[in-house]
N, C-alpha and C positions, 0 to 999 in steps of 0.2 A: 222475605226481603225483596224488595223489587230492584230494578236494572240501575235506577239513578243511587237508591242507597248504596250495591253492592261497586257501582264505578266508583262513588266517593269513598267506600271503604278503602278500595283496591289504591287511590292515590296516595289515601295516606300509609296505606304499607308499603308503599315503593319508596314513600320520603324515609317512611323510617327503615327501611332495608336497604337505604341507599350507603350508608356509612358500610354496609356488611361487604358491598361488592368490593372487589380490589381490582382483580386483571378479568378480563374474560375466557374460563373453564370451559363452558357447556353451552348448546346451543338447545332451543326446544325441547324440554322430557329429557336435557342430561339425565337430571338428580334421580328420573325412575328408570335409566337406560343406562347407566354408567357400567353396567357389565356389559353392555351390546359392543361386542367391538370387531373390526373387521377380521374378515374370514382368511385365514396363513392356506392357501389352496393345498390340500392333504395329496395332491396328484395321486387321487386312486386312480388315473383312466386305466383302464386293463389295456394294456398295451394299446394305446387311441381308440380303447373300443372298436378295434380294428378298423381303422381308421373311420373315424365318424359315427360311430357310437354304429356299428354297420350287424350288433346284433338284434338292433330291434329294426325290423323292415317299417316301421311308419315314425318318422323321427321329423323335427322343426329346427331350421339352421335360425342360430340367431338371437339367440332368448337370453338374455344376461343376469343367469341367476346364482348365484351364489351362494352355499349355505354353510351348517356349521359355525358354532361360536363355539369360545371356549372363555372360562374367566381364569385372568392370572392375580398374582402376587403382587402389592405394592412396589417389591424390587425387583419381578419381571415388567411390569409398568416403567418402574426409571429404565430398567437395562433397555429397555424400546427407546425411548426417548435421547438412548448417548448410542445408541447402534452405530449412530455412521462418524461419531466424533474422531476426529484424526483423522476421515476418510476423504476422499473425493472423486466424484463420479462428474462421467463426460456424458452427454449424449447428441446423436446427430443424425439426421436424417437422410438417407441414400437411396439413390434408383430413383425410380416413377416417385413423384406427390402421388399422395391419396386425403382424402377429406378426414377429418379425425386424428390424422399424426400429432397437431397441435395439441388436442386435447391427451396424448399420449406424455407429451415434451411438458406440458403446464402439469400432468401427477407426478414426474419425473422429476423434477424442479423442486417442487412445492414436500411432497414425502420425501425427499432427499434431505431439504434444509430442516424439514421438521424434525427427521432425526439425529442430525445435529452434523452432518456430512457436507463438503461445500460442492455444488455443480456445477458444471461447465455445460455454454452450448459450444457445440463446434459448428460453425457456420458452411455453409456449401460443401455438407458431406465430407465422403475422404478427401477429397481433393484440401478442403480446409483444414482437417487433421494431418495431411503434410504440407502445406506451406506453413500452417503454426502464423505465428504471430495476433493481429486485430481477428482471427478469424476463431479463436478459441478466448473464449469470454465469461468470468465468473456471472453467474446467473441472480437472482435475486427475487426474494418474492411477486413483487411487484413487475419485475418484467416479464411475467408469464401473463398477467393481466389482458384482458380483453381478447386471449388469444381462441376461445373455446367455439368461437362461432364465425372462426376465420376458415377458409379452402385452403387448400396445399400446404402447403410448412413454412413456417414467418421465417424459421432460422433457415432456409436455402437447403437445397438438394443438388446435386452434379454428380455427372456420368467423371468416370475417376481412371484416367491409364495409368497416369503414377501410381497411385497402389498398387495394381498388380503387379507392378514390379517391383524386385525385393530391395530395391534404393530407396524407393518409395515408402515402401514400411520401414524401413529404416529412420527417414528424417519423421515419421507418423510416433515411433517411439519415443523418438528423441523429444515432441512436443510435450509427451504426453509425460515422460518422466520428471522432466523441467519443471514438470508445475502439480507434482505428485497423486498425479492420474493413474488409480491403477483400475478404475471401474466404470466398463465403456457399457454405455447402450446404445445398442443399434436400430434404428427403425427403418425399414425395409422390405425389399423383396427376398426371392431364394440367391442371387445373385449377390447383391447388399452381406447377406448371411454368413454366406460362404468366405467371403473376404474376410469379414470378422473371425469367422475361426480359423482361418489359417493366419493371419495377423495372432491369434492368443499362442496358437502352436508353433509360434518361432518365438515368442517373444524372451526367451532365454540366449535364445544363439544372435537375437539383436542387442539385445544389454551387452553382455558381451563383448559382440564390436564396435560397440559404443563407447566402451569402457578400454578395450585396446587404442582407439584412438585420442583418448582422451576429452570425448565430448561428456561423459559423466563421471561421478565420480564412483570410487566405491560404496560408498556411504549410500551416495543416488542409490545406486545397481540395487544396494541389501535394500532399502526401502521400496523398492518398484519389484519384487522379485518375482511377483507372477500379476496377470493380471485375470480378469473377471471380465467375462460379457454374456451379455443377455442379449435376445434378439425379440423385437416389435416384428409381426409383421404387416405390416403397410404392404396393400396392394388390391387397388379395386378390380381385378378378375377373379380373387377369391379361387387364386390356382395353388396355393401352399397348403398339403398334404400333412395332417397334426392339429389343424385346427376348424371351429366349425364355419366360422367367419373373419375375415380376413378386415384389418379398418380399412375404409374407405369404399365397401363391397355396396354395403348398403345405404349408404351417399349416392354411388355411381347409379343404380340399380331407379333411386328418384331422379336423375338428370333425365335419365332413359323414356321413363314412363312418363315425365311429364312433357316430355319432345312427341311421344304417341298418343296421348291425349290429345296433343293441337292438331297434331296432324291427323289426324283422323274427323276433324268436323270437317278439314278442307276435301279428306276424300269421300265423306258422303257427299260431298253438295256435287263434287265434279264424277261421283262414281268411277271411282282411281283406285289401284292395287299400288298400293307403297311397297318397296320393300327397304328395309330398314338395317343399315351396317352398325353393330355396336362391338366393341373392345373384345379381347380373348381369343387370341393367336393359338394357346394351346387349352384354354380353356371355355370352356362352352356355358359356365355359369351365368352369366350376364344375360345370353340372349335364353336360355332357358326359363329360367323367370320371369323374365319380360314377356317372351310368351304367353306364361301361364297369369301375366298379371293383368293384361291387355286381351287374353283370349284370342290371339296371333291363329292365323288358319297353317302358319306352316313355320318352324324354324329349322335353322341346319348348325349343326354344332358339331364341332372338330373330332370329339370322342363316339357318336353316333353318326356314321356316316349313312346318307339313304338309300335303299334299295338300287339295283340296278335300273328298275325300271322307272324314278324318282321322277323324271320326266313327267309320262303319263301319268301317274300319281295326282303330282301336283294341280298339272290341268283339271285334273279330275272335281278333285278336291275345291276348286279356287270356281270353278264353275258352278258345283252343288250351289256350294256356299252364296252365290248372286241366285240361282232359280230358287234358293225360301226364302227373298225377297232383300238381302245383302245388299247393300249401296257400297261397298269397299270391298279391299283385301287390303291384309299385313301379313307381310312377311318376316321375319325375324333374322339375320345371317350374320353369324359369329365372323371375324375377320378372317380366323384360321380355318373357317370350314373347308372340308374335302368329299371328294367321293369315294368308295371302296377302295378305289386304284390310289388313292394319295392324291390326285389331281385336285387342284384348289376350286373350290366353286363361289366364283363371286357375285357379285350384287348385280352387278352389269350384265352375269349371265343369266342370270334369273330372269330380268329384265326383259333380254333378249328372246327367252323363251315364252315369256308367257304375251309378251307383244305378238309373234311369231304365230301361236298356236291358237290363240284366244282371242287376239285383236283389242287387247284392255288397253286404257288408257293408263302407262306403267311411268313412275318417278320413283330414283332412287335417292334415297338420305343418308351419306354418310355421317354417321353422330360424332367421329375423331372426338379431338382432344375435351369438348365439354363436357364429356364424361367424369372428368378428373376435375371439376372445376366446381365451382359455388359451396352453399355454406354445408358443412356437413348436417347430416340427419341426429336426430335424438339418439338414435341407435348407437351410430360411431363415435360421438361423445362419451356416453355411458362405458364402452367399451375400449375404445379410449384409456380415459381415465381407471377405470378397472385394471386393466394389463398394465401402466405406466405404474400402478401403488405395487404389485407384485415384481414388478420388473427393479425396482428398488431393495426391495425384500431380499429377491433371488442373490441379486447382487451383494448387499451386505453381509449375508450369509454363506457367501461363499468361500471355499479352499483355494490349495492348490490342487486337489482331488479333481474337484466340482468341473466336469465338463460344461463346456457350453451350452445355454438351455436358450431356447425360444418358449416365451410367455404364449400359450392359446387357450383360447377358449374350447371346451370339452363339454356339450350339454351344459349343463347349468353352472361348470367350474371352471374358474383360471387356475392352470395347470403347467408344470414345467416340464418341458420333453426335450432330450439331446436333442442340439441343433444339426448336428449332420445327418441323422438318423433321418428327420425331419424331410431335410434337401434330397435325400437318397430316395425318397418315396415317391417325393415330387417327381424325379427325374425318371424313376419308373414307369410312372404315368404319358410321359412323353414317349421312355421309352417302345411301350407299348405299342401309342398311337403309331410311332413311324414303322415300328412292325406291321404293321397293319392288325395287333391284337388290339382289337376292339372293344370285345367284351369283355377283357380282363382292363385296360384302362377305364371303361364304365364302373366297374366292380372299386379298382382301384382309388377312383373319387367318391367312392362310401355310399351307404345304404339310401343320405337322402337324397343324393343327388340323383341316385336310381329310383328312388318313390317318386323325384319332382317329373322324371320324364317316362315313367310309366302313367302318370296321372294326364302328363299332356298328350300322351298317344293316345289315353281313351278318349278324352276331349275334342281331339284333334284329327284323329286317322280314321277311329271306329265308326262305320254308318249303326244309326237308328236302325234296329227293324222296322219292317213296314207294319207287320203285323203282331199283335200285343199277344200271343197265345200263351197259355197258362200264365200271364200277367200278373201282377198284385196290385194296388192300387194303394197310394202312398201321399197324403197331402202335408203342404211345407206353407208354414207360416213364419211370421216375424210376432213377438210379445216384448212387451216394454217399451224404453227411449228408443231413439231411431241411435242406430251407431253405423258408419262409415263400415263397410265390409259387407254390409248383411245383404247387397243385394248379390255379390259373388258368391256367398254362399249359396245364396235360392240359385243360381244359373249354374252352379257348380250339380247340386241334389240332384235339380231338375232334368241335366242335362245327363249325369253318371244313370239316374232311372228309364229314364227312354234308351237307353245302351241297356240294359238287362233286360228292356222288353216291359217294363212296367209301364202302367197308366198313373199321372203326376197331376194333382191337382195341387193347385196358388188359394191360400186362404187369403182373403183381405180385412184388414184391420183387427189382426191377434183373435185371442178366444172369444171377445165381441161379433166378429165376423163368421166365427164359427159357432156360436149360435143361431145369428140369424140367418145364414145359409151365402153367404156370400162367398161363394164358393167357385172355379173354374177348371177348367181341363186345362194344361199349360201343354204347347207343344215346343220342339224342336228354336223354332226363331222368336219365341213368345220370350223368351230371356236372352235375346241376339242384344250386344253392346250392353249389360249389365255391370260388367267387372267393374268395369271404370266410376259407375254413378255413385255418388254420396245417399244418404238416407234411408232410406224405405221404399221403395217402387211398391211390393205391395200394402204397404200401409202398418201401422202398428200401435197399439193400445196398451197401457198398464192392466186393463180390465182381467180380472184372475177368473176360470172357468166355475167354483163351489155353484157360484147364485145360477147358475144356467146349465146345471148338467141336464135338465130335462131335453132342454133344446138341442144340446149338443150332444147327448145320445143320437137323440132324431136323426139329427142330418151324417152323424156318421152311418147311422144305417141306411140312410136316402141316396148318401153317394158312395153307399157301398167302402168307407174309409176301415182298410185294414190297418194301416201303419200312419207314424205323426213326426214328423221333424218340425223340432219347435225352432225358432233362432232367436237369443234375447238374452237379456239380463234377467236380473233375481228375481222377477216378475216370471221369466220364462221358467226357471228353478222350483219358483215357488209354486207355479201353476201344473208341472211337474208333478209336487209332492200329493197338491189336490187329488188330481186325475187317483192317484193312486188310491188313494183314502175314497175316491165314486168307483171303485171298482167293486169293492163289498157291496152297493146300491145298484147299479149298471153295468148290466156285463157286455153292454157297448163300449163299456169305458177300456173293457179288454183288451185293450188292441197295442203293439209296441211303441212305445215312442222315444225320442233320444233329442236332448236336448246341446246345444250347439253354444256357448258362451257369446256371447253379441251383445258388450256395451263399454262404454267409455270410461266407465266407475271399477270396472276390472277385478269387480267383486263376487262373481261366480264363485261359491265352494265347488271343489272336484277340478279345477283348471287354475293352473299359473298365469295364465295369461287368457286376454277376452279378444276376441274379434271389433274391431274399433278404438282399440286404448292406444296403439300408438300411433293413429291418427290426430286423435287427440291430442296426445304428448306433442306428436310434432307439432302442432298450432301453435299449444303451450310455449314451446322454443323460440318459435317464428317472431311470436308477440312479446317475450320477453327480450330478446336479442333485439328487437326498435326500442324497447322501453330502455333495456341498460345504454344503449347509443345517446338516447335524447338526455338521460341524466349522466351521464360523460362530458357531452357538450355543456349543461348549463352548471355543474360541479355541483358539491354537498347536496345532491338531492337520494332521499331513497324512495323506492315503491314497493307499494307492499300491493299485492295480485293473488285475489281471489282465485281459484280454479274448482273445479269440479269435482263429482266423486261420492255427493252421499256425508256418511263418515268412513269412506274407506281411504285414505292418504298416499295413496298411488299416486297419481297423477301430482300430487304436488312435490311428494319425495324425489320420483324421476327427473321430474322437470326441473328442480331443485338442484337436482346432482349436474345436468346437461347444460343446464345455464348459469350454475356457477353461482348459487343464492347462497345468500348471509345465514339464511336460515329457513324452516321451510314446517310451521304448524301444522300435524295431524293429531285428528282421535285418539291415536292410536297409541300415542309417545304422550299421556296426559304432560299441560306444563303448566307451570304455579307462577304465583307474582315475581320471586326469584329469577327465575327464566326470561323473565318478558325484560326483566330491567337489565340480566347479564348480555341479553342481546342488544339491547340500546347502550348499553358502555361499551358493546364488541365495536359499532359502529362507528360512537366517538372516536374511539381509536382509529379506528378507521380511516376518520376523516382527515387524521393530522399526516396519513401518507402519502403517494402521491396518485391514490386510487377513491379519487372524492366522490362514490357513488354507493346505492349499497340496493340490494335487491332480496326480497322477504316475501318468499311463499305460506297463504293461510289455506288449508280444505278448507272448502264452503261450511261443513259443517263439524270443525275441532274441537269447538268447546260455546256451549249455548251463551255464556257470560264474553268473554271474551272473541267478540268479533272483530270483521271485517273493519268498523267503522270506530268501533272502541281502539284498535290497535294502533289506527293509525293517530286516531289522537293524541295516545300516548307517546308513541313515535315524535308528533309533530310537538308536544309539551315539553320531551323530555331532551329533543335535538334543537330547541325554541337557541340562537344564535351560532349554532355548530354544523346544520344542516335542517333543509323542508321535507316533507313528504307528499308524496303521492299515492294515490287508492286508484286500482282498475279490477274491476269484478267481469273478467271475462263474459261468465255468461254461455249461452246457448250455442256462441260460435266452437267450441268445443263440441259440437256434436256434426257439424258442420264440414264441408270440405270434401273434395275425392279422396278417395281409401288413399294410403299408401301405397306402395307395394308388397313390403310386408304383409298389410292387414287383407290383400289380396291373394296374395299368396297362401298366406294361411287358413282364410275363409275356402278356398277352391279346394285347399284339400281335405277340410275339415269336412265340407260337403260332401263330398268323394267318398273318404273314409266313412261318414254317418249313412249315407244309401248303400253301403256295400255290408254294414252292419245289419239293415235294416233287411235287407232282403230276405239274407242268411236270419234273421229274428223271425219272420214273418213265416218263411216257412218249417222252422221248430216249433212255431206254434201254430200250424193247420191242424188241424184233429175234428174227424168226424166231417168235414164237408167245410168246416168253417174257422174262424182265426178265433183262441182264446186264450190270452197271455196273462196269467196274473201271477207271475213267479216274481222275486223282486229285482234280477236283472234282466226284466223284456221293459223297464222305465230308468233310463242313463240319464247323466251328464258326460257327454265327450270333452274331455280334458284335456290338456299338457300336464302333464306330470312330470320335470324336470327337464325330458328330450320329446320321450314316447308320447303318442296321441295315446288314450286308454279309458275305456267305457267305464264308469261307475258307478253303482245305481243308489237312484236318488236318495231312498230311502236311509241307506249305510251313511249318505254325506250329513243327514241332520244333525248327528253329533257334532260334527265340524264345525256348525255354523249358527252367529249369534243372530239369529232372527227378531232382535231388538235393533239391531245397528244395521241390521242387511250385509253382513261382514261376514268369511271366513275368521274361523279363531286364531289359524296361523296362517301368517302369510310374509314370505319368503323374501319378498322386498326390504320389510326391515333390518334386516342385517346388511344393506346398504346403505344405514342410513350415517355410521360411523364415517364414511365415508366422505361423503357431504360437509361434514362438519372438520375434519382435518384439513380439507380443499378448502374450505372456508377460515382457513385459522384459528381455530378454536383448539385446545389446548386436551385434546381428550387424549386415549391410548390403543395404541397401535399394540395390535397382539404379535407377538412373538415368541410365544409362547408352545406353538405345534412347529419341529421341525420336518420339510418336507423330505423324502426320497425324491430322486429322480427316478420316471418311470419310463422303461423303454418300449420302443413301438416294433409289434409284430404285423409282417406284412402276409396276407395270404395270396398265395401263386398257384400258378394251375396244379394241382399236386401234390403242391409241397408248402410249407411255413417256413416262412425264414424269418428270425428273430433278430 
């Protein structure tokens, strides 16, 4: 059948399936996914994984994965859907704005009324929860609208004295009872928190005197007689202890870096030492990262204070760094940094010293409040919204039992953990600090926050040797599309192998280059300012090694190449599996090598996640947050946005979830003529409320029949006097852009981690004088696998993966995708089906556990 018969076919099965539809059920691949439903978080953490999952030493903050399905009952189905009937839930936002609260308040909203529950916002915090009146306001679908890619909290924030005093929670009852509030969400800080649980732990002895005075009645009292709260926590220093990221962490985290970016062209040109103030009074997160994501020569952070002799150190250090031919310095300086003694070390005195000692030309940049400002990242959306669906849950399910839980994030699960437990750990952490216990408040912010800055001391503090003795020699290429990240990972390898003494060759243009011998010695400043670049600095080809092993034996024995760090997508995987299969032919081919995730399509088997994808993502956000704007302004228009990916449906799913789509086409979720048309009546509907716009993600490659240009026709045929459409096909700029910080972040340690593999490989396999590796784990994939970074070798992943589609077989995103479609209105089912435990957090102390 050819494309014009099968589109004629297809219209006329829409006219005649048009009488079938009634309301809109399903969005994309329901009718093959209606068991997918979202994940009830089972809070295994083993007591936070002692805090931060702190039993594996190589762990990734940040990854929003979620797993676990289960399928229910037609009458566990309805019982989800009347969950909150009779109920009503408040929530409000307290302390610091952070980027992403919104997107917390818009699941919180929207899964509240889905269950049949009605919500309140409370405007400007507590402060609003006791004045009561206009400041507490039934919510509505529609008023959550347009909120997703807004900064700070639309509903108001305020610092609050009245509540802490007990008149104050008093008349905060009295609002709340009035209007049969008994299920508050809180989003916030540790401070924010705290107030929320001691407000639940009186709220009996405030009915009460409520009730002696006659401001309720008794009737009121029985119906209000305990209440519920849950805690968000909001707060971009990512200082709350229980979870792996905090919303608004990684928002703040892109102000940051992209204020070091600018400023760093102005200090090459005037050869200038910046030094640079960012957020984190007791916590040292912020300027940590930023560091390692910018490649900073020096940061100071509140929990690691520096040497006595920090001083000379520094000079030290900021001098090297100009004689290998450096045009700048960055400095990095947390606002609470101290020295050993507790004494505060500020930006100005940095300034002062290194003016003083050095004679540089020094400017200081306080980054204040922009930190907390602009649109949030892909990331605090996702997550966001994630915690706001649980945070609902928590609450509906709650006792008089049920202490108070804060919703966090745990490795790859939203999980519920006592709130004061939570705060107490937190407070630990400071306590510490002002002990001057150092290494127990290090210890205290979990294992990665100890990987991110043992990663930057070697980066940062360790001189190169001068000399390569008993060396290994170790070359790092890029294979496949170019992805945003990849060149932090080569200066990450690069620079972790000249710290063990090894000799580091750059291949150019993938296994093509390593053929024809395009090949270099990389030293020390041959990767200076890499972090930051987009694409390929060394070049890179889809070209797969089979046709040229002759050649590229050769030059591995020419330049003496004992080991291989590949960086790439499924080109890099697949060229991987090659190498393997020329090892029976070439026993040059013998040699270890470890392949590194690096693409935008986010389709490596053996890793959760790819170096470049949420670069990507973010684009995707950026470009769709103008698109939903322009069709806001001119009403009833929808657009339907191509994106990237192969057939793997990442990137559209995500993007989907983060920008608030109608619906969002993959491979992955097949969808039928049904589908396509319940989605165009979701929209009419749509149109008659007072959200006259609609937004429809396609993977480039979903379904061969059913494109980009066919959809939208339908689209525009079948919304022909209800609303127009519009098509944009991204395109290449997805590949495009400076890394994130994330995708920097991640790339630095992944390279880290792969050269410190590799070395430990190389020499298990010297034997006899010479390198000969043909076991089947001296050839990985370095993954994420749920938190942990973890080696896997290639050969074990080919089960895993459909090398028809270039796809892993499971992959862990779609059980997000329920999600998406609830936040979208669609009428699917909410699991309720697993009840959680509440799990408690053990903390470890010098000595001793305390549970």
């Amino acid at each position: 059948m050819c494309k014009e018969e099968f589109h004629l076919k297809f219209f006329m099965c829409v006219i005649q399936s048009r009488q079938l539809v009634s309301t809109p059920q399903s969005t994309a691949g329901e009718a093959s996914t209606s068991s997918m439903l979202i994940q009830k978080s089972p809070l295994k953490t083993d007591a936070l994984k002692s805090l931060d999952t702190m039993d594996d030493p190589d762990t990734v903050e940040g990854i929003p994965i979620f797993e676990n399905e289960w399928i229910m009952t037609h009458e566990e189905h309805h019982a989800a859907k009347t969950l909150g009937v009779g109920k009503a839930i408040a929530v409000l936002t307290s302390g610091g704005d952070a980027q992403g609260m919104n997107a917390a308040v818009r699941a919180v909203v929207r899964v509240g009324i889905y269950t049949g529950a009605r919500v309140f916002f409370v405007h400007e915090g507590y402060q609003g929860l006791v004045d009561g009146g206009d400041n507490i306001r039934e919510a509505t679908w529609e008023s959550v609208s347009m909120m997703l890619q807004l900064g700070g909290t639309v509903i108001g924030s305020a610092r609050c004295k009245d509540f802490r005093e007990r008149e104050g929670r008093l008349r905060a009852a009295h609002n709340l009872v009035k209007r049969g509030i008994t299920n508050l969400c809180v989003i916030g800080g540790d401070g924010s928190l705290t107030g929320a649980d001691t407000f639940r732990s009186e709220w009996s002895d405030l009915l009460n005197d409520l009730q002696k005075t006659g401001k309720i009645t008794a009737e009121e009292a029985n119906k209000s007689s305990y209440l519920n709260i849950v805690g968000l926590v909001g707060s971009i220093d990512n200082d709350f202890c229980g979870t792996d990221m905090t919303i608004g962490t990684d928002s703040a985290l892109h102000r940051i870096v992209e204020i070091v970016d600018a400023i760093t062209t102005t200090a090459q040109s005037h050869q200038r030492t910046f030094v640079l103030e960012v957020m984190g009074r007791h916590c040292g997160y912020l300027a940590l990262v930023t560091s390692l994501s910018c490649g900073a020569d020096w940061v100071f952070i509140p929990e690691c204070p520096p040497d006595d002799d920090w001083e000379e150190h520094l000079c030290r250090r900021l001098s090297e760094t100009r004689n290998r031919g450096s045009r700048l310095n960055i400095i990095i300086v947390a606002e609470g940094a101290i020295d050993k003694n507790g004494h505060p070390i500020s930006s100005e005195n940095i300034k002062e010293l290194v003016v003083k000692r050095l004679g540089y030309d020094t400017r200081v940049t306080v980054l204040g409040h922009v930190q907390r400002g602009g649109t949030p990242s892909a990331f605090d959306r996702i997550l966001g919204s994630r915690m706001g669906v649980e945070a609902v849950m928590a609450l509906l399910e709650g006792t008089p039992d049920t202490p108070a839980c804060v919703v966090s994030l745990s490795g790859n699960q939203a999980v519920r953990l006592p709130l004061m437990e939570c705060v107490q750990v937190t407070k630990d952490v400071t306590r510490a600090m002002n002990e001057k216990r150092f290494d127990e408040a290090l210890k205290l912010r979990g294992r990665s926050f100890m990987n991110n800055w043992e990663v930057y001391k070697l980066l940062a503090h360790v001189r190169p040797p001068v000399t390569k003795s008993g060396s290994f020699t170790v070359a790092v290429m890029n294979v496949g599309a170019p992805a945003a990240g990849m060149n932090a990972a080569v200066r990450s390898t690069v620079r972790i192998g000249l710290i063990q003494g090894n000799r580091v060759l750059v291949v150019h243009d993938g296994f093509e280059g390593l053929a024809k011998g395009q090949i270099e010695e990389a030293g020390w400043s041959y990767v200076g300012g890499w972090t930051g670049q987009g694409g390929s600095k060394l070049g890179t080809k889809r070209t797969l090694p089979k046709k040229s092993f002759e050649q590229i034996s050769a030059n591995i024995t020419k330049f003496n190449i004992q080991g291989l760090v590949i960086i790439g997508g499924f080109e890099a995987y697949t060229g991987g599996l090659e190498l393997m299969e020329g090892r029976k032919q070439y026993d040059e081919l013998c040699i270890p090598f470890v392949v590194i995730p690096a693409t935008v399509s986010n389709n490596v088997p053996g890793s959760d996640f790819s170096v470049g994808a949420d670069t990507a993502l973010n684009t995707i956000c950026m470009t769709c947050d103008r698109i939903k704007q322009s069709a806001a302004g001119t009403k009833r228009r929808v657009f339907i946005i191509e994106t990237m990916g192969g057939y793997c449906g990442y990137l559209a799913t995500m993007a989907g979830l983060a920008a608030g789509a109608d619906a969002a086409y993959i491979f992955e979720e097949p969808f039928t003529i049904r589908d396509l048309q319940v989605n165009v009546e979701h929209l009419v509907q749509k149109m008659k409320t007072t959200v006259k716009r609609g937004l429809v993600l396609r993977n480039e490659k979903c379904n061969e029949n059913y494109t980009t240009d066919f959809i939208f026709n339908l689209y525009s045929e079948e919304g022909k006097g209800i609303f127009d459409s519009r098509k944009n096909v991204l395109g290449h700029m997805q590949q495009g852009g400076s890394p994130t910080p994330f995708d920097r972040n991640f790339a630095t340690k992944m390279g880290a981690k792969a050269m410190n593999w590799m070395s430990g490989k190389i020499k298990e396999s010297y034997r006899n004088g010479r390198i000969f590796a043909n076991t089947s784990d001296s050839g990985c994939v370095l993954g994420m696998r749920k938190r942990a970074l973890v080696f896997q070798p290639v050969t074990e992943l080919k089960e895993q993966t459909d090398f028809e589609h270039r796809i892993p077989k499971e992959q862990w995103w779609l059980k997000l995708r329920p999600i998406l479609k609830i936040l979208a209105k669609y009428e699917i089912d909410l699991d309720t089906s697993e009840h959680a435990h509440l799990e408690h957090i053990s903390r470890k102390r010098s000595g001793e556990a305390a549970v």
